[in-house]
BAMI-571691 format. One record per atom (N, C-alpha, C): residue in one letter; x, y, z. Coordinates in steps of 0.02 Angstrom, whole numbers, padded with zeros to 5 digits, always signed. Atoms other than C-alpha are relative to their C-alpha. Layout:
AXYZ ...
END
This chain:
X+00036-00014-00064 X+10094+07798-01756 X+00040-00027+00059 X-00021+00030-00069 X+10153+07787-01568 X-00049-00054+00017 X+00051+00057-00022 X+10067+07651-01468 X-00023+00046+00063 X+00027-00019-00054 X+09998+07781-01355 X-00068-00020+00015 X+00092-00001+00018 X+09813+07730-01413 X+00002-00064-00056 X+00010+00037+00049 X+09756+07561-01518 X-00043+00055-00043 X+00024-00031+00052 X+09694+07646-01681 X-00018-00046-00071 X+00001+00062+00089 X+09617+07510-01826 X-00019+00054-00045 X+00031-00012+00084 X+09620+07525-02009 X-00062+00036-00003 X+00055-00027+00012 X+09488+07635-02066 X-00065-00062-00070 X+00052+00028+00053 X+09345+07532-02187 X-00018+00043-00043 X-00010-00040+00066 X+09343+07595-02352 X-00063+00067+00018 X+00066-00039+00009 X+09158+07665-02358 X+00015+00044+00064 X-00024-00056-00081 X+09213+07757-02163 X+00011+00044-00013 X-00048-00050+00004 X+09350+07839-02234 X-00051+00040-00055 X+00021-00032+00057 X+09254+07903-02399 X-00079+00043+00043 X+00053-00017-00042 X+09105+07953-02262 X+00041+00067+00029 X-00033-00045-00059 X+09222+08039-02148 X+00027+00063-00047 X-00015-00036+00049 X+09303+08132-02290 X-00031+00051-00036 X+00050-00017+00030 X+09140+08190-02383 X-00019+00063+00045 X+00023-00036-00066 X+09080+08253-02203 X+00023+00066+00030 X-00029-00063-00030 X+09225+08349-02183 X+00028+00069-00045 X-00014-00068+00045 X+09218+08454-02343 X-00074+00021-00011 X+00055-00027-00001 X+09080+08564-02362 X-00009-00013-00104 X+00020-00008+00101 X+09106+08562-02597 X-00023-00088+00002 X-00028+00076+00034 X+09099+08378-02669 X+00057-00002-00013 X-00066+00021+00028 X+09254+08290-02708 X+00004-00029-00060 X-00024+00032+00065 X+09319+08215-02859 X-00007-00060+00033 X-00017+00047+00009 X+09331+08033-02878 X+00081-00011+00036 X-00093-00001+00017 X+09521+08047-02914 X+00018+00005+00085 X-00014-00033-00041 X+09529+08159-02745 X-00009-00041+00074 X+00026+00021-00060 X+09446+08024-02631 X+00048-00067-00007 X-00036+00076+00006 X+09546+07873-02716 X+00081+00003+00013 X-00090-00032+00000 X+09717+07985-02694 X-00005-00026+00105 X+00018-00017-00088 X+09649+08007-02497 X-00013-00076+00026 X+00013+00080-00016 X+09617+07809-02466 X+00073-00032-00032 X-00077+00042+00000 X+09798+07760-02550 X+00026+00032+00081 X-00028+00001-00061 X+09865+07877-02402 X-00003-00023+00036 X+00055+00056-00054 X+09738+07770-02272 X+00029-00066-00012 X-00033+00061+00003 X+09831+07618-02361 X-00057-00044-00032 X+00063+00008+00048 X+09675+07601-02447 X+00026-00019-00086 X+00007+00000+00066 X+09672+07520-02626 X-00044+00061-00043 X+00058-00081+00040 X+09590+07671-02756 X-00065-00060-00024 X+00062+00050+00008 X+09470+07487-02818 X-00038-00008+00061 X+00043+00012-00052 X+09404+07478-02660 X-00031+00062+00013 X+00050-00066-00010 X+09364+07651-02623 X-00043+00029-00070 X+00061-00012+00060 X+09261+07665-02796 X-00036-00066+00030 X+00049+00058-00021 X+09183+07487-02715 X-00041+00057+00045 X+00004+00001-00073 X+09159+07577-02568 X-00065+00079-00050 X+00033-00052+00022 X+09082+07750-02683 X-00076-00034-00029 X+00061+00047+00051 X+08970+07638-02788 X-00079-00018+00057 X+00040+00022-00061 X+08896+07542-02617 X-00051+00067+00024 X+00043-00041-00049 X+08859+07704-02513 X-00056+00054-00035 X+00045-00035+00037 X+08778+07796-02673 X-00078-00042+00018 X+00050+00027-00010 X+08658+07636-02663 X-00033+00009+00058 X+00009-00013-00051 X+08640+07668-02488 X-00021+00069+00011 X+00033-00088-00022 X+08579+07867-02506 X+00039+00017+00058 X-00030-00051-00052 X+08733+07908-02388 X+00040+00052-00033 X-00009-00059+00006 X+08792+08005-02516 X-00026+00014-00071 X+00022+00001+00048 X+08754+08082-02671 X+00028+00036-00073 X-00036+00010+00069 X+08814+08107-02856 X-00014+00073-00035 X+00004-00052+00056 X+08805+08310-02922 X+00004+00001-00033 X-00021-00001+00056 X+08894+08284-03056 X+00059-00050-00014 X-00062+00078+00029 X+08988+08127-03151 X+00077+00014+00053 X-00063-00013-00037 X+09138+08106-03046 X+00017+00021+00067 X-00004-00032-00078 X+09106+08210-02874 X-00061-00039+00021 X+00049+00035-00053 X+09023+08138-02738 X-00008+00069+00055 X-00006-00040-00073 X+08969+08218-02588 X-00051-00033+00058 X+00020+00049-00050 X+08894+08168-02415 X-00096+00032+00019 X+00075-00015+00006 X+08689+08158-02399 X-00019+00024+00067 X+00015-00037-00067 X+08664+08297-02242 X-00074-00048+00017 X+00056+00030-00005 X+08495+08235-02264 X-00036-00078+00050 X-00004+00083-00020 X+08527+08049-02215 X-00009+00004+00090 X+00000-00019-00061 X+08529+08096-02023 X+00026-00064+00058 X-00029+00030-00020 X+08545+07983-01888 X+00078-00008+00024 X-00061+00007-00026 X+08719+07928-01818 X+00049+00043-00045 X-00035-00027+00017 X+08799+08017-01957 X-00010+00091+00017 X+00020-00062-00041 X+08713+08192-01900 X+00031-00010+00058 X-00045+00006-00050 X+08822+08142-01741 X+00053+00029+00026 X-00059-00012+00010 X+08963+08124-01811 X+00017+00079-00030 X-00003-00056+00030 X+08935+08285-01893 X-00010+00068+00045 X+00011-00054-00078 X+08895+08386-01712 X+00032-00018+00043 X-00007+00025-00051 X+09010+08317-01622 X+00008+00032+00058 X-00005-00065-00047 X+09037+08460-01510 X-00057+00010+00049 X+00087+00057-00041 X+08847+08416-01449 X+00009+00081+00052 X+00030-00040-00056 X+08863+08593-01336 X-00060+00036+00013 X+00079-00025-00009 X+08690+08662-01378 X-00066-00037+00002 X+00044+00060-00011 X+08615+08491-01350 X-00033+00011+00087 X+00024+00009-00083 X+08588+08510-01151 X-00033+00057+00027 X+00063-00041-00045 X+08475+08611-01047 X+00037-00020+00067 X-00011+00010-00111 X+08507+08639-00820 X-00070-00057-00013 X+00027+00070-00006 X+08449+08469-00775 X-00048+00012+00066 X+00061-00024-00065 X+08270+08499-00658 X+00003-00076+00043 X+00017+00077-00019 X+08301+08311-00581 X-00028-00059-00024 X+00021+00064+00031 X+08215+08221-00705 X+00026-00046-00029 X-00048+00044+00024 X+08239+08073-00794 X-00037-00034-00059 X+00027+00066+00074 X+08219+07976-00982 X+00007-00047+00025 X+00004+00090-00032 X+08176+07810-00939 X-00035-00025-00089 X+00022+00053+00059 X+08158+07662-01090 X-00014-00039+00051 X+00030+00061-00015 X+08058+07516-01035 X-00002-00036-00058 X-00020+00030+00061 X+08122+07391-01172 X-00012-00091+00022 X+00022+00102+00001 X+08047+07199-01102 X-00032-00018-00039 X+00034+00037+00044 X+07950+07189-01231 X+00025-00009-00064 X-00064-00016+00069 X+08111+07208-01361 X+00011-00077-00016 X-00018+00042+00027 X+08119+07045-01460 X+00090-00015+00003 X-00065+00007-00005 X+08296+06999-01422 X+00042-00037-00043 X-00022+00038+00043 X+08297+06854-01539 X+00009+00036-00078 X-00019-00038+00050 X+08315+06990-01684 X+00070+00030+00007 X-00067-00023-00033 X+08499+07010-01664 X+00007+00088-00017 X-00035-00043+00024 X+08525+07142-01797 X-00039+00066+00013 X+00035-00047+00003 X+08383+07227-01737 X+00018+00039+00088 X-00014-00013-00069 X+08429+07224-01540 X+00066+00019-00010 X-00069-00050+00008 X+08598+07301-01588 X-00017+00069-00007 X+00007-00100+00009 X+08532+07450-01653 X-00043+00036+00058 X+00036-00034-00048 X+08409+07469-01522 X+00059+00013+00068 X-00065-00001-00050 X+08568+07445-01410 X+00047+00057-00011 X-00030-00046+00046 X+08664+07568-01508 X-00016+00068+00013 X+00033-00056+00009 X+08532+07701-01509 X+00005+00036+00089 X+00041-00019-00086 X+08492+07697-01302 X+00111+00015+00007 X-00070-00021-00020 X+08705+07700-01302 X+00036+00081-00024 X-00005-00073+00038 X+08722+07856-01413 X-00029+00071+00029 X+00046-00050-00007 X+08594+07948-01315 X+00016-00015+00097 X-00029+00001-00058 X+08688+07904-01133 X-00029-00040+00040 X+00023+00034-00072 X+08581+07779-01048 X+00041-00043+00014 X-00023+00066-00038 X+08614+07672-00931 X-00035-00061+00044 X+00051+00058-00022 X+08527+07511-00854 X+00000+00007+00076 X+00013-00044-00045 X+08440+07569-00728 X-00031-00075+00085 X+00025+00062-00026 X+08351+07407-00662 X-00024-00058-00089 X+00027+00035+00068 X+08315+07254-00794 X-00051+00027-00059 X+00029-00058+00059 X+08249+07316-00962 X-00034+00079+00026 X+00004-00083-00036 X+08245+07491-00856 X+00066+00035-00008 X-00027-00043-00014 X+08360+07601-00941 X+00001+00101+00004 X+00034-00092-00046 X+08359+07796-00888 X+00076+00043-00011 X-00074-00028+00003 X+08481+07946-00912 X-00036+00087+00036 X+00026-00052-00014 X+08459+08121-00840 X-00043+00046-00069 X+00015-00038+00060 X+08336+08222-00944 X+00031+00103+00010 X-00045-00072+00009 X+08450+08368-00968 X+00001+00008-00069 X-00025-00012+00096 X+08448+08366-01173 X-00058+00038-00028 X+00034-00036+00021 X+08361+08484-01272 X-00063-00019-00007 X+00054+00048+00049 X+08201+08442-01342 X-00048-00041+00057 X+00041+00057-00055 X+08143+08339-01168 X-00005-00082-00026 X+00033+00085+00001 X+08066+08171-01167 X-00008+00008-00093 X+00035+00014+00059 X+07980+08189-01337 X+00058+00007-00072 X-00060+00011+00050 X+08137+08247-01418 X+00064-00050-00010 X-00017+00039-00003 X+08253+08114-01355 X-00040-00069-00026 X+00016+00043+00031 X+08118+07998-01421 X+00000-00012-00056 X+00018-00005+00087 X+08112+08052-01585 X+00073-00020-00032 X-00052+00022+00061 X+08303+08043-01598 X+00027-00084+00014 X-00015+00066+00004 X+08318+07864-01541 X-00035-00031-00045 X+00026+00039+00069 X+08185+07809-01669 X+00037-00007-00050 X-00055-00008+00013 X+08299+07886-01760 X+00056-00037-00040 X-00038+00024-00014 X+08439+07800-01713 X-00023-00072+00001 X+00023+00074-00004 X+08357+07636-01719 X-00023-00047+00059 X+00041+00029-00079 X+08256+07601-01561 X-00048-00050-00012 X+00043+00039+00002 X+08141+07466-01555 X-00063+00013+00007 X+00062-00032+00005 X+07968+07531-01590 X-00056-00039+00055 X+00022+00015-00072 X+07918+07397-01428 X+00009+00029+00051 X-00018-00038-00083 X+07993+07516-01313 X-00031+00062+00007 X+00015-00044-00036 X+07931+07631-01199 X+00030+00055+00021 X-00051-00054-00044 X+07999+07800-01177 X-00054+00056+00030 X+00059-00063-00062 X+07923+07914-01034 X+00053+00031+00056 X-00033-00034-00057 X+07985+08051-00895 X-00011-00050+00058 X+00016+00053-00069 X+08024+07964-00721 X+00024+00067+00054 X-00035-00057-00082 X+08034+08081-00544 X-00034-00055+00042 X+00031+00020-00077 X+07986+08066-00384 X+00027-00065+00028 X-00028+00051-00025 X+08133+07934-00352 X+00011-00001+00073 X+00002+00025-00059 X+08145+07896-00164 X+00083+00023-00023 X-00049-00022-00018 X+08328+07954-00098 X+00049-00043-00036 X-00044+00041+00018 X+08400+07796-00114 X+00006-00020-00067 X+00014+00038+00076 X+08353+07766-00299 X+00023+00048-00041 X-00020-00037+00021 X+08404+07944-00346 X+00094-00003-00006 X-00071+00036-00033 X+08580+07882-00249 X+00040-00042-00067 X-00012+00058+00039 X+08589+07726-00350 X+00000+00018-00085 X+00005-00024+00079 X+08528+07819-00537 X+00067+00042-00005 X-00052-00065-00009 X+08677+07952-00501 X+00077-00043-00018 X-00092+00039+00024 X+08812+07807-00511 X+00005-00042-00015 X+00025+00043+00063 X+08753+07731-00670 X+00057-00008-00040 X-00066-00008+00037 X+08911+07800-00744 X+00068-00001+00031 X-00049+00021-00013 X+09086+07783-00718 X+00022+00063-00013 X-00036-00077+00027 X+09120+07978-00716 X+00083-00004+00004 X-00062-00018+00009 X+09301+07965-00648 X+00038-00043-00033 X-00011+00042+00053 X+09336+07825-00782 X+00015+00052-00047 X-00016-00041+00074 X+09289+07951-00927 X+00023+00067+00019 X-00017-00082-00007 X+09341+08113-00862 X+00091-00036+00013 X-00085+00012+00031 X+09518+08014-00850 X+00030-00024-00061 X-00006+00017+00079 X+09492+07934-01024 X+00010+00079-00038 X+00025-00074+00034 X+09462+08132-01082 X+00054+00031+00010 X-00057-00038-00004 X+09619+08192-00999 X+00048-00030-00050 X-00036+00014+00037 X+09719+08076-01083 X-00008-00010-00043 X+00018-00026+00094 X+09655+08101-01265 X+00012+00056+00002 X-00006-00086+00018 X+09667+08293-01223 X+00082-00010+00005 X-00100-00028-00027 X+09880+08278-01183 X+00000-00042-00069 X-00016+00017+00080 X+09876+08162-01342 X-00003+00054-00046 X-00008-00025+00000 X+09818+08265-01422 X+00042+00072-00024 X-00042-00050-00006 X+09908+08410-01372 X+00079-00009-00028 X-00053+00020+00030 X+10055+08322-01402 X+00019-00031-00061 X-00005+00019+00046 X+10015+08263-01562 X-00010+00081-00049 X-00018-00080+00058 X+09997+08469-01645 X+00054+00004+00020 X-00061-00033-00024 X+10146+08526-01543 X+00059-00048-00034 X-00061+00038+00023 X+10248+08371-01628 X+00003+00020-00068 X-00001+00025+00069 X+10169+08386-01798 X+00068+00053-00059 X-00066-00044+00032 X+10309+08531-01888 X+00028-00057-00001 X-00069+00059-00013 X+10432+08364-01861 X-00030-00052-00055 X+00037+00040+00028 X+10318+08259-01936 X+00015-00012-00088 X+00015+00019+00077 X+10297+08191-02133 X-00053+00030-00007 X+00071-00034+00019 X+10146+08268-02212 X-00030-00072-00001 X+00046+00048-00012 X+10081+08101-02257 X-00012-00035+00048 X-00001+00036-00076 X+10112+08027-02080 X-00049+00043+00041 X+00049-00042-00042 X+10032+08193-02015 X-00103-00024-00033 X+00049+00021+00055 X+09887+08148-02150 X-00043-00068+00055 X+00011+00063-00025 X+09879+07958-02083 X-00033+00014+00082 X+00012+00003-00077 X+09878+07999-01889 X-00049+00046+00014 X+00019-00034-00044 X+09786+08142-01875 X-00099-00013-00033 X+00072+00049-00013 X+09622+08044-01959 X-00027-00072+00043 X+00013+00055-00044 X+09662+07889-01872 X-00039+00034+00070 X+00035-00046-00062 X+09652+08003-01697 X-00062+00054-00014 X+00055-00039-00020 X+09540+08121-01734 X-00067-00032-00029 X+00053+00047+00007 X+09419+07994-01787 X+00012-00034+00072 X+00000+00019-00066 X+09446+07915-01632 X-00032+00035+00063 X+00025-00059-00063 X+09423+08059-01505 X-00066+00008-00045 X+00073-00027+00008 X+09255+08097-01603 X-00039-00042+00012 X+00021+00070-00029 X+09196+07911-01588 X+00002+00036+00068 X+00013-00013-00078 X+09218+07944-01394 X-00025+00053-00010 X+00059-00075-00029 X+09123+08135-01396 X-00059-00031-00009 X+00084+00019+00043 X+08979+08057-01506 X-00019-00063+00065 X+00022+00060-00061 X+08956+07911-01338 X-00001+00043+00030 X+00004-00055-00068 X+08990+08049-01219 X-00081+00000+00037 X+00059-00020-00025 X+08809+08049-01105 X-00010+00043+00012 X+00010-00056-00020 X+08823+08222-01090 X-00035+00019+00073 X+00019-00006-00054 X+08777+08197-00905 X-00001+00092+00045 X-00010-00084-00008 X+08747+08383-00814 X+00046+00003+00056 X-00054-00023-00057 X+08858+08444-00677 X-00007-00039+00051 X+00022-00006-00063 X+08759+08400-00531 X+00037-00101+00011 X-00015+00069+00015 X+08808+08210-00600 X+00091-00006-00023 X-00088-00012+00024 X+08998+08241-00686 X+00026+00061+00007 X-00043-00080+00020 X+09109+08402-00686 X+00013-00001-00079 X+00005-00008+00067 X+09118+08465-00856 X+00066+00009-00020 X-00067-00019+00026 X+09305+08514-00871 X+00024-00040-00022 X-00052+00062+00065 X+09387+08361-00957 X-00053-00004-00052 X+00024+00015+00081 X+09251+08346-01089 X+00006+00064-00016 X-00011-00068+00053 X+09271+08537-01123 X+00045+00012-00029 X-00059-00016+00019 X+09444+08537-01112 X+00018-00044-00070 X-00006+00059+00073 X+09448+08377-01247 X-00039+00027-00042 X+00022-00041+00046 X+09331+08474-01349 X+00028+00054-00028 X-00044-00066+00017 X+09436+08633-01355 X+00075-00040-00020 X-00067+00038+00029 X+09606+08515-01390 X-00028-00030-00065 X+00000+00024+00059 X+09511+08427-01528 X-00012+00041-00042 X+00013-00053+00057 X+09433+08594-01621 X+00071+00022-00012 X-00042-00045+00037 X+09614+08661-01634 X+00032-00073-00028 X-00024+00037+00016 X+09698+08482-01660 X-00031-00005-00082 X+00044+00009+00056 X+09545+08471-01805 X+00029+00048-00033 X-00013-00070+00033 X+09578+08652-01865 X+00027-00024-00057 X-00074+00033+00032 X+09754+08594-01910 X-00018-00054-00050 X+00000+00069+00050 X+09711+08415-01994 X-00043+00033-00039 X+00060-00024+00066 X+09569+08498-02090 X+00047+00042-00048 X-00041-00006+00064 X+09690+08601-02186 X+00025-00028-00005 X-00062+00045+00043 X+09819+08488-02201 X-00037-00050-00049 X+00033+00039+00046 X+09691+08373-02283 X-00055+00054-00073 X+00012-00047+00048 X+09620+08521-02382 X+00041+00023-00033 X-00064-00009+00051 X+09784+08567-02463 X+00020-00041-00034 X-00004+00048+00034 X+09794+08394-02501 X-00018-00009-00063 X+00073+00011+00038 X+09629+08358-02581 X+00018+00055-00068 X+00005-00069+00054 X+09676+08537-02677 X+00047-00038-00030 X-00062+00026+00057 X+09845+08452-02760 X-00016-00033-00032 X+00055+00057+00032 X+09728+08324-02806 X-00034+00015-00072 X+00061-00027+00020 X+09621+08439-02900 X-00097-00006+00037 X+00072-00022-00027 X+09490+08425-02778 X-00068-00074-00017 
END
């Protein structure tokens, strides 16, 4: 790898997630422990790592030997599995999701992470003290953004309800919650990566192409799946489209090259 981008090690159970996710058959055993030596992965750890997530119902066991990934299981891995998120939004009428979360036990760490987690996944931002709020532009409204932060692990103390009728200045102040020209320049420069990471790959090693193009394209999907999908009137849409359209063909590409793999494997 260049140092254009820090990129960590993948965690066994990740990689055997990410993998699963991105074949529609089951895999072999053999096929997932071949695919984790490339990752630099021991093949004992990724059967640790198969064993664990069976217990865990993230994935599940057809037949002795193949695994495959539990669609079912939902949550953050349904995410990762849409990351493209474009039939998520609705034209934004001015309203707004608001959480009211003061009554969120804080002293539950592992529990105030996920509730932290969930309100981050789904674009808010802190609007005033335990007041956070995001435009309701997402499918589904209020009642559907509630359902998928439960979900996602929301704190069943919090309050989620529509908010209008903000006063000028408060509409002002909700509008630059985010750091649009932050991520719309984070977005350009993952889209020229990128770009410049298909247009290099012919030069490339297969297993180097293998290595980099899950490190990155696990990366760029991590950032879509945070994306707040904010609507126009709030961000311009052209760097997250354009990074969406650079990662479906960048993906294209790594998806066979890791499917031709997997096939030498036997699958």
């Amino acid at each position: 790898m260049t140092n254009d981008i820090f990129l960590d090690a993948i965690p066994a159970p990740d990689l055997m997630l990410d993998l699963l996710t991105a074949h529609e058959q089951p895999l072999s055993a053999r096929a997932l422990c071949r695919s984790a030596e490339v990752m630099g992965i021991e093949p004992v750890a990724a059967r640790v790592a198969l064993t664990r997530l069976l217990g865990q119902k993230k994935i599940s066991q057809p037949k002795r030997g193949c695994y495959a990934i539990n669609r079912a299981a939902g949550g953050l891995r349904s995410d990762i599995d849409d990351w493209r998120k474009e039939a998520r939004t609705v034209s934004w009428n001015g309203a707004w999701v608001a959480v009211h979360d003061a009554a969120v036990a804080r002293s539950d760490k592992p529990a105030w992470r996920h509730h932290r987690l969930a309100l981050s996944l789904r674009g808010f931002a802190e609007f005033k003290p335990s007041l956070q709020v995001r435009p309701d532009n997402l499918r589904g409204g209020v009642s559907g953004v509630r359902e998928q932060l439960v979900e996602l692990g929301l704190s069943p103390s919090a309050i989620v309800f529509r908010m209008t009728e903000l006063d000028q200045a408060a509409l002002a102040s909700a509008g630059k919650l985010w750091n649009t020209e932050a991520l719309a320049r984070e977005y350009r420069t993952l889209t020229a990566m990128l770009d410049r990471r298909h247009d290099d790959s012919p030069r490339v090693p297969r297993e180097q192409q293998l290595r980099e193009s899950m490190l990155l394209g696990r990366h760029v999907i991590a950032r879509l799946i945070r994306d707040p999908l904010l609507p126009p009137e709030i961000m311009p849409q052209q760097a997250r489209q354009a990074l969406v359209r650079a990662m479906t063909r960048y993906g294209g590409t790594a998806r066979r090259l890791w499917q031709e793999f997997i096939a030498e494997t036997g699958g």
